[in-house]
N, C-alpha and C positions, 0 to 999 in steps of 0.2 A: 354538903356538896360544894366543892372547889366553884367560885363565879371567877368567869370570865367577864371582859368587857372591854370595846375596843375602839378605838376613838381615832379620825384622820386628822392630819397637818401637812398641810403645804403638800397633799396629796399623796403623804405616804401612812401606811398604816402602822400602828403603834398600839403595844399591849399596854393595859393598864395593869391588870395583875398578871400574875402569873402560877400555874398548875407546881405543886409538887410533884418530884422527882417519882416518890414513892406511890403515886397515886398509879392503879391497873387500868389497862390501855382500853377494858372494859365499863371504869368508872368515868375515862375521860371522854369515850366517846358519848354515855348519857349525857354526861353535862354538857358538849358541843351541842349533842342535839337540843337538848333542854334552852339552851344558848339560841339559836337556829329561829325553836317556839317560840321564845321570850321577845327577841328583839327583831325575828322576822327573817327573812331568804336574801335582804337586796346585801348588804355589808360581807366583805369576807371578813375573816377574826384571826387578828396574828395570836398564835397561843406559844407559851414558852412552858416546856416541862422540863424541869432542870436546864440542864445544859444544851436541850436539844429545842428547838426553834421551828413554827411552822405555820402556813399561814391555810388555812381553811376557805375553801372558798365552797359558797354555796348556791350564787346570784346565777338560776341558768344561762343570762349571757357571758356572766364572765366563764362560765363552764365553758359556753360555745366559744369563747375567744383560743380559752386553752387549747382545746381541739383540734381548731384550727389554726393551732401554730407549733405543731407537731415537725416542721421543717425546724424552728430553731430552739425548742426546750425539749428536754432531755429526761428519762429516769433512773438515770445514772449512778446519784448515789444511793439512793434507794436499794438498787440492783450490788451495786459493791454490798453493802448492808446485808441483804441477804443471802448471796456468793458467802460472804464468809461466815457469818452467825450461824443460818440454819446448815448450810451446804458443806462447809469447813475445805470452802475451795484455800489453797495452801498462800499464805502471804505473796507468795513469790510469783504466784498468778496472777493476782490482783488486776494485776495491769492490763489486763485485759478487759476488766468491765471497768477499771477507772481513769482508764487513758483520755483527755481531752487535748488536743493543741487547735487552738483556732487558726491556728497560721498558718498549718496545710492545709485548711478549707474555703472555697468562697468566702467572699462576708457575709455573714446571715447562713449560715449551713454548717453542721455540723460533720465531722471528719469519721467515715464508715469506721465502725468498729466490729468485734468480737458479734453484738449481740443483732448489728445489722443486717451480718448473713446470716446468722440465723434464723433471723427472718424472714426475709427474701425464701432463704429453704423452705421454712413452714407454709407461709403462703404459698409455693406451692405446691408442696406435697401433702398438706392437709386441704385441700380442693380440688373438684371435678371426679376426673377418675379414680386418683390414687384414695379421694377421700370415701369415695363408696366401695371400694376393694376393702379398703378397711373397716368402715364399719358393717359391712358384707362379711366380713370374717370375725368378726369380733362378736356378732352374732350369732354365726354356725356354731363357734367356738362354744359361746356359753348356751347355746342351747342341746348342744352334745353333754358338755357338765351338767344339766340341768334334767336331762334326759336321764340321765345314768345315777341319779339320787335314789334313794330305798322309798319313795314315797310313794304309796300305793293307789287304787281308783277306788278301794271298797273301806278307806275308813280315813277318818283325820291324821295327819301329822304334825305336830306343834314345835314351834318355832320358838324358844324361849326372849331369845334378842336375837331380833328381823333386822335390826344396823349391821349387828356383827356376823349375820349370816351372808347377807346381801356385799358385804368387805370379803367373807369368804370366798364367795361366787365371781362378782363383778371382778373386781382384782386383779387377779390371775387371767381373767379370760383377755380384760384391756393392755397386760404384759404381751403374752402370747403374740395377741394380735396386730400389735405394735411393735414389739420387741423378737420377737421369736421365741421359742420354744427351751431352748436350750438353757437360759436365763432359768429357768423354772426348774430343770432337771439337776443343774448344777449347783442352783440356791433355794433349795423346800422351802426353808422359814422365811424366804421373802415378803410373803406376804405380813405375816404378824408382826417381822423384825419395821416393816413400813410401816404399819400402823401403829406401833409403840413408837419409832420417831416423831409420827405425825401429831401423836398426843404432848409431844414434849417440845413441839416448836415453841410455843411460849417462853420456856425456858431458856430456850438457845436464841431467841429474841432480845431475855434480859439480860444478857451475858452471866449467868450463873456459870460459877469455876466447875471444874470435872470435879470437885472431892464433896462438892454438894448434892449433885447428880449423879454417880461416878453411871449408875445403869443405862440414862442416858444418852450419856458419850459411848458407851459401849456397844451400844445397840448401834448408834451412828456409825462406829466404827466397823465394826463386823458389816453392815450395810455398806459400806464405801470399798471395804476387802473386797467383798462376793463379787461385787459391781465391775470393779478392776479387774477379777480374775476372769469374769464372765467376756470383760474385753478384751481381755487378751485373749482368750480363744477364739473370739468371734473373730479378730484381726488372722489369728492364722488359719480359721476354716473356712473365712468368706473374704471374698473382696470387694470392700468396702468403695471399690468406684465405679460398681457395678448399680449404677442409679440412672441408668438413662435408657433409651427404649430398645437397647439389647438387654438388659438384665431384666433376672426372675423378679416376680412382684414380692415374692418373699420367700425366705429361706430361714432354716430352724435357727441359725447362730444370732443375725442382726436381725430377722423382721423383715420389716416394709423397708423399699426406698427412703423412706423418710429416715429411718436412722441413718442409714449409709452413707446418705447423702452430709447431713450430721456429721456424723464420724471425719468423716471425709475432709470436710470445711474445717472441724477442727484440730485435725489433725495436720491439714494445708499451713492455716496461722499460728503451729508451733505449741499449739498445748501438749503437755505431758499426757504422763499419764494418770495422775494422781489429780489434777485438774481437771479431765475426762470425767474421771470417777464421779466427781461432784456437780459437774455436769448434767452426766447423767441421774444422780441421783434428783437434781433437780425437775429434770423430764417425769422422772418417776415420781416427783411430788405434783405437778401439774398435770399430769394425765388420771391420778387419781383420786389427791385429795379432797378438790371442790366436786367433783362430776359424782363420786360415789355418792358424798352426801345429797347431790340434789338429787339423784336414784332414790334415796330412799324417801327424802320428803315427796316428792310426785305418784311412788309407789302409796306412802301411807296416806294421804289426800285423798286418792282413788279408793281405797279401804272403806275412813272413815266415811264416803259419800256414797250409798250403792247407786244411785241413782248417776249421781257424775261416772263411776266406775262402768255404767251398763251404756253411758251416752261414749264414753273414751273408747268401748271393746267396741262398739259397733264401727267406730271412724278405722279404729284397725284394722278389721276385720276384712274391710273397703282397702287397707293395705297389701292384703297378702296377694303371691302370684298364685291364680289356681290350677297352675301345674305342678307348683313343688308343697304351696304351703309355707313355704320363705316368704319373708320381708320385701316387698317393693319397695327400700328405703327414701327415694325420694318422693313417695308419695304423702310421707309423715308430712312437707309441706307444702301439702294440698290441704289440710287438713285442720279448721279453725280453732277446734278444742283442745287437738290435740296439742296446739301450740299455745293456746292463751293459757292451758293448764300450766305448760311447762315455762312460762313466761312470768305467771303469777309464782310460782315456786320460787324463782330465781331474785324475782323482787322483794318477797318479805323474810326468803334466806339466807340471800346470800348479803354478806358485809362485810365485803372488800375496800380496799384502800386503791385508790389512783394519785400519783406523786408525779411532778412538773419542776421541773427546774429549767430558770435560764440560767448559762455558765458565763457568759458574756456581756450582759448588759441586764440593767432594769428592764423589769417588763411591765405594760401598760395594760390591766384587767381590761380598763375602761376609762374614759377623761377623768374623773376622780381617784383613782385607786391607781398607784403605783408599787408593784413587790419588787423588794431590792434584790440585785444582780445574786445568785447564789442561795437566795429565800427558796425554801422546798415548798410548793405549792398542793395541798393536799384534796382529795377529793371523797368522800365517803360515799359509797352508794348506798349503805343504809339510810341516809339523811333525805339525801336526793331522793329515793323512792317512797319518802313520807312528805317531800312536798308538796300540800294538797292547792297551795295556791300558781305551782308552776303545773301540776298535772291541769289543773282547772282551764288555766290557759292555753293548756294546747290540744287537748281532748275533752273538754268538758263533761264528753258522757263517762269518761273513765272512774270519774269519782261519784257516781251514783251512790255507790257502795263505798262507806267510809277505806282509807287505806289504810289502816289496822289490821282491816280483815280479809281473811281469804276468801278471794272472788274469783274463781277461773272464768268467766267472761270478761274480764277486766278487759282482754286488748283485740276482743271481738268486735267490730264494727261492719255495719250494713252498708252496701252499696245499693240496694234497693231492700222493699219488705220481704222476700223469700231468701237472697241471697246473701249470707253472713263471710268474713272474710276474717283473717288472723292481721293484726300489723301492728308493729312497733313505729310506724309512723311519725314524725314529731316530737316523739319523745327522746330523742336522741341525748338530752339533758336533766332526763330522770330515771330514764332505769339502765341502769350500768354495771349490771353485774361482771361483765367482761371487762370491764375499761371503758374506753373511746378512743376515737381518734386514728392513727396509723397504726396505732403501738395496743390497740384492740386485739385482746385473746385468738390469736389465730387456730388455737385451738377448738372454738364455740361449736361449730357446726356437727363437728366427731365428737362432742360431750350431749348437745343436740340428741344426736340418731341413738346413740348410746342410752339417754336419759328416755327419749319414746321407746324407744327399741327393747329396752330390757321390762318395760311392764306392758309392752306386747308379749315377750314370749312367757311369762308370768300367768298373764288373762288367758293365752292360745293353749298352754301345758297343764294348768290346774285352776282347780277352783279357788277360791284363795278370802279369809274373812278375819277380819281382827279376833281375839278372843274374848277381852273384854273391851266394846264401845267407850262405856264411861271411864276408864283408865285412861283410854287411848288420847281421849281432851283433853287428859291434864298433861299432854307430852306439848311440849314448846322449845321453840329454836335455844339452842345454850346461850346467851348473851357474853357470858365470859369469853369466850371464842373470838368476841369484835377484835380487831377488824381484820383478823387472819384468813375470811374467805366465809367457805359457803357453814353454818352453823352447824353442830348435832343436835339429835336430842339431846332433852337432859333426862329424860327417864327410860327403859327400855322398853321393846312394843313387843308383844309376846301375838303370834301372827299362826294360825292353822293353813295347810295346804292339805288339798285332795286330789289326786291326776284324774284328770278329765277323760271318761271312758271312752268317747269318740277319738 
């Protein structure tokens, strides 16, 4: 194992060794963490891997410093980085995730760009009403597919691999309901042609050439085609500035307001079309990359526990309207299980990367620690949610239960002895599956309803039981996957369903 180790001067941080080039982005992140154990949470660790430079921070205040200084550091080149590696947004776009001039900005602020209104958009059209229209539909949606499957009430149906079933189902229905309809009619293979990208982002991470991959790139390709052609019909069947409270909530070509509004914006600040493409393909990496996989770990959780499984259907249950039998979606949080399950998922899942940069000046962690002006500030949530001396500190009852292990009470706390409550509380500098800060997953709350909501309609349509128990333990998060997001399995879960005769 590559040792790190890292030593201050005159207040700036300084590597002593340094990581080979060739080492997997999976082996570097055990050794950080191993690193972390070793020498403890307070020190950030400058680490050099090849040519590339980066400083780790791990100290929850210097976390909260980061945070809260979301006005003037950036994740900019991070963002360029993955615009073109995985995305193959076109060189000549560029310039729009790597545009900085400080000189048309205040001092201390940085100059709105490209991914600010984007923003702005998401926030809000991924909240209030438009956010429960959508996941309101995204539910009908898959419980009509789910509906219309050959699985019978008088006998088992088995499942051979429940990940790649559950990518079958989920998928398409979070297109649909997001995107519209027409996306799908237009482009069948979308689905598989996305998940065969999605398995090859590492690749287009390490810049592997097309005659290494050549499938790859191809698949990428044909996905960025569909993409474009599906936009350019959507532009001449719908009108894209029809995002305010005259326009329909949604239409077969674009979807929800949310794209539209999307479209719209970047179609306003001059992107092409082939810029678009990648754009979009990006949305379609972020709406269902990380979210499916946490579907399935909270799904097989619920399996391997009947008992957890029979305490989660009952808080549902307490969900539904009893007029239709649908989802009262904001009731999911009311709901303490429902959430501490889905909160403990996301902690020992997911392993995500958070990147900070200032462009303009040193920045000050803390009176000892200063990262130089253009240092990428890196943040792991894998690390951070195995900090057992900074959880101790701010929830103490949280680590009852070592955090290795899967505990869905983990972030249930009492307000008295009858009444139990959900909260992430405090922790705002260990569990980070989203990020933090402004630049926090605007997404969460639609991956949220999505992630309760589809093992509601699961428990409410069928019976549903692993096939084998003891198989099922030996299935664990893929580690190779760090730190591209939410983990897979590594082995597949072979899963029985029955439709429930009532």
């Amino acid at each position: 194992m590559p040792c790190l180790q890292s030593r201050v001067e005159h207040g700036q941080l300084y590597s002593k060794h340094s990581v080979s080039r060739s080492v997997p982005a999976v082996l570097l992140i055990l050794t950080l963490n191993w690193l972390s154990k070793r020498w403890g949470y307070l020190s950030p660790i400058r680490v050099r891997a090849g040519s590339f430079s980066f400083t780790m921070v791990v100290n929850p205040s210097h976390i909260k410093t980061i945070l809260r200084s979301s006005r003037i550091l950036t994740n900019r080149p991070m963002m360029v980085f993955v615009m073109e590696k995985w995305f193959y947004t076109p060189k000549e776009s560029l310039h729009f995730y790597a545009a900085h001039d400080p000189h048309t900005s205040r001092p201390g602020e940085k100059p709105e760009h490209i991914h600010d209104f984007q923003a702005k958009i998401s926030i809000k059209y991924l909240s209030g009403t438009y956010l429960l229209a959508m996941s309101e539909r995204y539910l009908a949606i898959l419980k009509t597919r789910l509906l219309k499957l050959d699985i019978p009430s008088d006998g088992w149906t088995e499942i051979p691999d429940f990940y790649l079933w559950l990518q079958s189902q989920v998928t398409p229905s979070v297109i649909e309901a997001m995107m519209g309809s027409q996306i799908l009619e237009l482009y069948p293979g979308i689905v598989g042609d996305f998940w065969e990208f999605d398995r090859q982002i590492g690749n287009y991470s390490r810049g592997l050439p097309r005659w290494m991959i050549p499938s790859a790139y191809t698949t990428r390709d044909r996905l960025l085609a569909n993409i474009k052609a599906w936009n350019t019909l959507a532009n001449r069947e719908s009108d894209r500035t029809q995002h305010g409270q005259e326009g329909p909530e949604w239409d077969k070509f674009f979807g929800t307001k949310f794209i539209k509004a999307r479209e719209d914006s970047l179609r306003t600040h001059g992107m092409d079309d082939n810029a678009i493409a990648s754009e979009n393909l990006g949305l379609l990496f972020g709406s269902n990359a990380n979210a499916v996989r946490a579907v399935f770990w909270y799904i097989f959780e619920s399996f391997k526990d009947l008992d957890l499984q029979e305490s989660l259907r009952a808080e549902l249950k307490d969900c539904l309207k009893p007029e239709t039998d649908d989802f009262d979606v904001p009731k999911f949080s009311n709901k303490p299980l429902l959430q501490s399950t889905y909160a403990e998922v996301l902690r020992l899942r997911v392993a995500t990367t958070m990147t900070r940069t200032n462009e303009d000046a040193n920045f000050k962690l803390g009176p000892d620690y200063t990262v130089d002006k253009n240092m990428t500030m890196t943040i792991f949530s894998s690390i951070t949610a195995h900090n057992r001396e900074a959880w101790e500190n701010m929830r103490p009852e949280s680590v009852t239960k070592p955090l290795d292990e899967f505990w869905p009470e983990r972030f249930i706390v009492q307000k008295s002895n009858k009444d139990a409550r959900f909260s992430v509380e405090g922790l705002t500098e260990c569990w980070m599956p989203y990020g933090g800060g402004q630049r926090m997953c605007p997404g969460r709350h639609f991956a949220k309803n999505e992630i309760i909501g589809t093992l509601g309609l699961l428990l409410e349509l069928f019976e549903c039981e692993l096939v084998d128990l003891q198989q099922a333990e030996q299935v664990k998060p893929d580690k190779r996957w760090e730190p591209y997001g939410t983990l897979p399995p590594t082995k597949k879960v072979a899963v029985r369903l029955r439709r429930r005769a009532e």
